[in-house]
KEFIRO-448564 format. One record per residue (C-alpha): chain; z, x, y; residue in three letters. Coordinates in pm, 1 decimal, always signed. Example, Ala and Ser with C-alpha at 12.3 -4.5 7.8 and 13.67 -1.06 7.14 Angstrom:
   chain          w          u          v   res
       A     +780.0    +1230.0     -450.0   ALA
       A     +714.0    +1367.0     -106.0   SER
END
This chain:
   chain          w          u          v   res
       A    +2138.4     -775.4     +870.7   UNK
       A    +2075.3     -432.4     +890.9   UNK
       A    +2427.1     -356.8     +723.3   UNK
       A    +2325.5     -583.4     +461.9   UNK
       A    +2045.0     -394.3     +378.8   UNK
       A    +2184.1      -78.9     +393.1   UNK
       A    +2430.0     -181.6     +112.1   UNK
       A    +2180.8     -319.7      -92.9   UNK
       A    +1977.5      +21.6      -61.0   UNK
       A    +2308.9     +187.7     -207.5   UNK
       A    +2333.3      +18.6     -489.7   UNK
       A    +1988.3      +54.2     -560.6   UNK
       A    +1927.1     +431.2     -522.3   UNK
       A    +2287.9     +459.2     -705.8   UNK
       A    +2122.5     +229.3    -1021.3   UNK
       A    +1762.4     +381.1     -968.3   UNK
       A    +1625.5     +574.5    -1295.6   UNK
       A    +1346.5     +806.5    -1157.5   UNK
       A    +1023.1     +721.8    -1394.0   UNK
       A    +1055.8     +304.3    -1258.3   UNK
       A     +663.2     +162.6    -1269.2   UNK
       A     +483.3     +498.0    -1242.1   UNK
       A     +108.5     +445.8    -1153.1   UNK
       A      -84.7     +267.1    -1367.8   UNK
       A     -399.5     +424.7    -1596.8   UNK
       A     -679.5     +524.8    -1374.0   UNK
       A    -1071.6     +367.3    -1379.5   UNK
       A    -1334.0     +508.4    -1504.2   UNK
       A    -1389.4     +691.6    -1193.1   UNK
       A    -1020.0     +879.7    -1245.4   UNK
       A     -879.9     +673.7     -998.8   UNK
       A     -535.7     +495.8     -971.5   UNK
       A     -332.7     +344.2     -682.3   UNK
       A      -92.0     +564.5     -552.7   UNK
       A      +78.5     +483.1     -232.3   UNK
       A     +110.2     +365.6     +131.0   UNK
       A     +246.1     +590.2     +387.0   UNK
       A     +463.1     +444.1     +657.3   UNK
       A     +537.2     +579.0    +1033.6   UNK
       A     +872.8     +444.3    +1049.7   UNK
       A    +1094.6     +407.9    +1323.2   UNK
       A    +1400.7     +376.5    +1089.4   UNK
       A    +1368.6     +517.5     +765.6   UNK
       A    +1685.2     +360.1     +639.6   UNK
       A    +1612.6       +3.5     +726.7   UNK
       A    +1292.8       +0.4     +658.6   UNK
       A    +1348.7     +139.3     +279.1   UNK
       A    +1626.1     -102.4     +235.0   UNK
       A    +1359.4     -411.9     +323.2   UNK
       A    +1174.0     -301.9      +10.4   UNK
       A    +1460.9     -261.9     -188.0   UNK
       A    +1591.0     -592.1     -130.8   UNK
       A    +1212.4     -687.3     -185.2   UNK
       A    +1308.8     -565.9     -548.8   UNK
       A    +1176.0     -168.8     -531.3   UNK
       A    +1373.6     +115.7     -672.4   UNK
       A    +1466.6     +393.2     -398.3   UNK
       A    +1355.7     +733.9     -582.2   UNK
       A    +1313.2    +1106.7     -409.8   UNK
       A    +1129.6    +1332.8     -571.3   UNK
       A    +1098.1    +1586.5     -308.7   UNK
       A    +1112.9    +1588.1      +31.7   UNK
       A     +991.1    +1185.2      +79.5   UNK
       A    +1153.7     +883.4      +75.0   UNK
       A    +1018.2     +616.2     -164.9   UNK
       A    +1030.4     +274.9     -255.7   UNK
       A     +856.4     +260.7     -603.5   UNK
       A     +714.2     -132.6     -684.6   UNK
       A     +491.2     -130.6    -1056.4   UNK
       A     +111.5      -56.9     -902.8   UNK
       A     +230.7     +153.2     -532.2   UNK
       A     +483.3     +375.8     -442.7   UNK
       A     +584.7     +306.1      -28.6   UNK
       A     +625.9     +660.4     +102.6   UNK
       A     +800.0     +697.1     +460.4   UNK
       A     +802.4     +971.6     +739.0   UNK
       A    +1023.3     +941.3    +1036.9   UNK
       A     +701.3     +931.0    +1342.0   UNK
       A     +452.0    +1194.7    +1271.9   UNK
       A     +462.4    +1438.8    +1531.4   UNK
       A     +757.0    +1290.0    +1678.8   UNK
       A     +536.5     +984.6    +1788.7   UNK
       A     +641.2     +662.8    +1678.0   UNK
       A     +435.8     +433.3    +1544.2   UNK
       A     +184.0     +309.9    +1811.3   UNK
       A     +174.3      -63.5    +1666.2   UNK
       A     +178.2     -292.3    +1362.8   UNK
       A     -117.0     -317.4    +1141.5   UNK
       A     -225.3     -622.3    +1267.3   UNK
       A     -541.3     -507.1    +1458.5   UNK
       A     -631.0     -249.5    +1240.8   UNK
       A     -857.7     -196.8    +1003.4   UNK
       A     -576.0     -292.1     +742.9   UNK
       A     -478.6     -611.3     +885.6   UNK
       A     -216.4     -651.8     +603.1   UNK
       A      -79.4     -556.6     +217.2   UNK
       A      +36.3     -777.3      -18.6   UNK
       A     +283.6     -823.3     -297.5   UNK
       A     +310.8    -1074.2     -614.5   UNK
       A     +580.2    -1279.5     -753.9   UNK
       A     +601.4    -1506.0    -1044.1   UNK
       A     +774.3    -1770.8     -809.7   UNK
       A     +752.0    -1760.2     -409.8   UNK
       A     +989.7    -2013.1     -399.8   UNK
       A    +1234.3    -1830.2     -620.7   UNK
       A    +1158.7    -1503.7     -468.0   UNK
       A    +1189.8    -1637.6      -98.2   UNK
       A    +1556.1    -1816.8     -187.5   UNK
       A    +1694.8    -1514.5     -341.5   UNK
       A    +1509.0    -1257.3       -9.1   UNK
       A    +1675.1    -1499.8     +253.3   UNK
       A    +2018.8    -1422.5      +77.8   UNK
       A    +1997.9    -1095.5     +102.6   UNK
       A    +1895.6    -1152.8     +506.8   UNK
       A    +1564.9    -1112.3     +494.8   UNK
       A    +1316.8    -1322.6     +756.8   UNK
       A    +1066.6    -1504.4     +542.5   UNK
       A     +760.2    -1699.1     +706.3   UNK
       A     +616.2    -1967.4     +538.5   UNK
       A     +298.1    -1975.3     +396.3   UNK
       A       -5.9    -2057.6     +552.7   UNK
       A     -127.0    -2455.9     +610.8   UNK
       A     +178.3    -2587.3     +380.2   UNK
       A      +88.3    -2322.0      +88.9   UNK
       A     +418.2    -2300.1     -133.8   UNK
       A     +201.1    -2024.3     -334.6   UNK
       A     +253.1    -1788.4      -25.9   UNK
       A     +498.9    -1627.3     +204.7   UNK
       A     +473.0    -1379.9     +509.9   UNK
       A     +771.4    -1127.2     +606.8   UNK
       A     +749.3     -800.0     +824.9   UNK
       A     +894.0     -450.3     +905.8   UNK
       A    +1046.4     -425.6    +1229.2   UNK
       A     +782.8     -164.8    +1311.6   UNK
       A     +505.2     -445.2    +1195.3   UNK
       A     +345.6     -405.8     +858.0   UNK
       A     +294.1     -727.3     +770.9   UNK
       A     +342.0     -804.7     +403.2   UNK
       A     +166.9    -1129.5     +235.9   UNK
       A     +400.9    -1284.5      -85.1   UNK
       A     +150.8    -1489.9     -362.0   UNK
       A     +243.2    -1658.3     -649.3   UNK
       A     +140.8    -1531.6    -1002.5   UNK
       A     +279.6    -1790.3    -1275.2   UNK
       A     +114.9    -1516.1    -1516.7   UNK
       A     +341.8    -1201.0    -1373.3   UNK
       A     +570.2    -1044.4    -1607.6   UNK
       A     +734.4     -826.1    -1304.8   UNK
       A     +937.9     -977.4    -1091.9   UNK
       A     +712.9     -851.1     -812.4   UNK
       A     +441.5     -601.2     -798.6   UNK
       A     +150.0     -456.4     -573.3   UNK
       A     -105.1     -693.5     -517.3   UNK
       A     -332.4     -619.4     -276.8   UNK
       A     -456.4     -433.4      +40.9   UNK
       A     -642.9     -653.3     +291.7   UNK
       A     -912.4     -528.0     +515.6   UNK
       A    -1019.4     -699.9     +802.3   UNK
       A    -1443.5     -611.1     +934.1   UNK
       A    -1686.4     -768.2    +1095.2   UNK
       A    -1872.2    -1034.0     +838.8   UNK
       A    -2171.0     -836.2     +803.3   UNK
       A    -1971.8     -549.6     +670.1   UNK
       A    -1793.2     -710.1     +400.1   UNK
       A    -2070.7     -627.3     +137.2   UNK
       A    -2083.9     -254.9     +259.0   UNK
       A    -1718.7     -195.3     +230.1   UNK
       A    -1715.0     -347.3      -78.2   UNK
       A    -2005.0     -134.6     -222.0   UNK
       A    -1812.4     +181.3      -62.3   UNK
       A    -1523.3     +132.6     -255.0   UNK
       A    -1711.1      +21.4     -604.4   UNK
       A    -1937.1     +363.2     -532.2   UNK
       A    -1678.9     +598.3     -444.3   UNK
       A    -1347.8     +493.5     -557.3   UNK
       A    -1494.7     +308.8     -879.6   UNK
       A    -1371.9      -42.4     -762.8   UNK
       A    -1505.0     -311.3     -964.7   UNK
       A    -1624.0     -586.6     -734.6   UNK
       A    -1613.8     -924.6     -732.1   UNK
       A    -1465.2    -1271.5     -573.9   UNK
       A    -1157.6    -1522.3     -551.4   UNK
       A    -1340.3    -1827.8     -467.4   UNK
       A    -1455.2    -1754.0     -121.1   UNK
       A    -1265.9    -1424.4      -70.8   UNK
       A    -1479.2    -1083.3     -149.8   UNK
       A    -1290.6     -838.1     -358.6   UNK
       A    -1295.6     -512.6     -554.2   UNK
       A    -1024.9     -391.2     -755.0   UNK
       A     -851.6      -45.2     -847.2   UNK
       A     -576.0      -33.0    -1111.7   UNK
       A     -285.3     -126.0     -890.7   UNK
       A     -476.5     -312.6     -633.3   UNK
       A     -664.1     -534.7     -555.8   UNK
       A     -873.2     -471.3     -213.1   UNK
       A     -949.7     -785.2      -43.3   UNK
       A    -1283.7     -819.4     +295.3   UNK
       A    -1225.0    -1072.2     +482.7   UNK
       A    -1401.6    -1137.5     +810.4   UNK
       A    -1300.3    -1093.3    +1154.0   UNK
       A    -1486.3    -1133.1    +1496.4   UNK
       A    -1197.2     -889.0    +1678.7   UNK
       A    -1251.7     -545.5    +1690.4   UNK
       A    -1045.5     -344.1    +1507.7   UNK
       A     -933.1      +30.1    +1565.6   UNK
       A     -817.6     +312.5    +1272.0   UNK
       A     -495.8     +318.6    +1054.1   UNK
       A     -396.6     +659.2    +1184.9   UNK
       A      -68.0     +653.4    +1395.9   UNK
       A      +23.4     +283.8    +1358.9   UNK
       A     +292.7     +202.5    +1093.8   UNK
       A      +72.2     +194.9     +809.9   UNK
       A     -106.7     +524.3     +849.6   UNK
       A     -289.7     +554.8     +536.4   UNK
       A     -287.5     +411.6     +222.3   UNK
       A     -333.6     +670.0      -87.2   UNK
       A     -539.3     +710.6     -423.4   UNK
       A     -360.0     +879.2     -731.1   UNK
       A     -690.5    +1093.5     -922.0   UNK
       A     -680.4    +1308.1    -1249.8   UNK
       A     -918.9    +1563.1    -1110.4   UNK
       A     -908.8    +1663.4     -705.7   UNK
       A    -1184.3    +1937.2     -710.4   UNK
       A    -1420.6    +1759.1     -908.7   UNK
       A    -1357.3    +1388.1     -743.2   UNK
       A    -1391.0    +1554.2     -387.4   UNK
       A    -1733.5    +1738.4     -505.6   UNK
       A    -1858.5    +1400.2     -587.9   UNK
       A    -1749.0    +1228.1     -278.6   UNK
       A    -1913.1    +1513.3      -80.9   UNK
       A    -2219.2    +1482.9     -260.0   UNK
       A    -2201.8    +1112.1     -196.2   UNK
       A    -2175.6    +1181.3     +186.2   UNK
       A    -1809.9    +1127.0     +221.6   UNK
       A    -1674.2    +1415.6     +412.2   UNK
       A    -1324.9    +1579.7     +375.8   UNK
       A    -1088.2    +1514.6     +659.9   UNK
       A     -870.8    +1793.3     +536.2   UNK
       A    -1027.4    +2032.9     +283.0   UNK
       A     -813.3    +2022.2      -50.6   UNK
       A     -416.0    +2126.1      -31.3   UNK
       A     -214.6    +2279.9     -340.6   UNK
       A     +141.2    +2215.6     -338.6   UNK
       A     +413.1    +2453.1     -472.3   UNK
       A     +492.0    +2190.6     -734.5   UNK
       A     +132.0    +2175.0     -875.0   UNK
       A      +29.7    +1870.1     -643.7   UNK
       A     -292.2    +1831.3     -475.5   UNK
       A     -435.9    +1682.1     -157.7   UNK
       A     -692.5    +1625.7      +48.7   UNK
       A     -768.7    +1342.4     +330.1   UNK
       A    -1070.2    +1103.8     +390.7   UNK
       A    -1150.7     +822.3     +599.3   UNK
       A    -1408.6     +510.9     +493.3   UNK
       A    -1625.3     +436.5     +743.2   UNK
       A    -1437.3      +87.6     +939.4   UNK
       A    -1150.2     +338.1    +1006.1   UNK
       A     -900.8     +396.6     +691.5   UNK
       A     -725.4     +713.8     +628.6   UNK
       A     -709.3     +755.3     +314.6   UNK
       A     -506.1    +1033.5     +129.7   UNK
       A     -612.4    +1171.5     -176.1   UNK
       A     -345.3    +1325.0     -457.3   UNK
       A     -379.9    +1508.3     -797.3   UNK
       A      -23.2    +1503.6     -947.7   UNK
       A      +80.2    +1653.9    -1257.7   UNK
       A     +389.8    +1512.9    -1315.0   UNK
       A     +395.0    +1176.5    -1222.6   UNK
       A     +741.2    +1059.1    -1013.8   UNK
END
């Protein structure tokens, strides 16, 4: 399998244009999706999963990427020379999620190519599971509406019950998520995303050094957005960064454990 999905990386990166699904328009707030950013084990493999997933390899700079319309999946070989120390189930971020027009469709076509698919939870047909061999655990639903043939969907915390309406007021205050629900499931969503609470009685431990690391915000003004987020009580994890090609960053963490990157970027890849 893994030759299988090195070829179909090749042909992708050969076919790639470099301006596929930039971010989308940012809230109110001047804030966008952006990215996640993996620890990988194996760079190559794991960028030739979400190719065959139906991403476009692109590099900018020194990254790779796998851009999907609504993320870009950025990858570093082990930070520090560490690999990742486990999956993100038992994190904070228990799991992400991507959208399809048709699971069933999309599954036939992702087995092909030698891709694992797991079915979808008590019988669901709207849903399928997969994985990285490092263990970020992607969830598949079905959007009959979707023009894309797939797309970012969603980024799904797992807290404690009583903390799903305090998460979901962090993100509405600071990031300018617009709450709301799916039936029984609390949400709030960020062009790009939608961010998902749902309730766990495990204890959970911080996104840094496991395979999802942190997930990242695209905003149209650094300095002013990190002034605000100060004066909210949300403290820098790494004062503000400017990058030879005009980029800015800066780090933060919410409060159940989620690094979060922050980015100002001029030029849009």
């Amino acid at each position: 399998m893994r030759a299988l999905l090195l070829a179909l990386w090749t042909a992708s990166t050969l076919a790639a244009g470099s301006a596929f699904a930039q971010a989308l328009p940012p809230n109110e707030a001047g804030v966008t999706m952006g990215h996640w950013h993996l620890n990988s084990r194996d760079i190559a493999v794991n960028k030739a999963l979400f190719v065959a997933l139906g991403g476009v390899a692109i590099k900018p700079g020194g990254f790779e990427i796998v851009r999907f319309p609504g993320v870009a999946v950025f990858q570093h070989l082990s930070f520090g020379a560490q690999p990742p120390t486990g999956g993100t189930v038992g994190t904070v971020i228990n799991h992400v999620g991507f959208s399809v027009p048709n699971v069933a469709e999309a599954v036939a076509k992702w087995k092909a190519a030698g891709l694992t698919i797991e079915p979808g939870g008590n019988g669901r047909t709207d849903q399928a599971w997969l994985a990285t061999a490092d263990g970020l655990r992607i969830e598949i639903l079905e959007d009959k509406a979707q023009k894309t043939p797939i797309q970012n969907h969603r980024v799904n915390f797992h807290v404690p019950q009583a903390a799903i309406p305090e998460i979901q007021a962090w993100y509405a205050k600071h990031f300018g998520a617009k709450p709301g629900a799916q039936g029984a499931l609390v949400i709030a969503d960020v062009p790009g995303v939608n961010l998902a609470f749902i309730a766990t009685d495990k204890p959970t431990i911080p996104t840094t050094g496991r395979i999802l690391d942190h997930i990242g915000f695209d905003v149209k003004d650094l300095v002013g957005f990190a002034a605000k987020l100060e004066a909210g009580g949300v403290k820098l994890a790494r004062p503000i960064a400017a990058r030879p090609d005009g980029n800015k960053l800066a780090f933060v963490h919410d409060n159940w454990g989620t690094a979060i990157e922050l980015n100002e970027r001029p030029t849009p890849f």
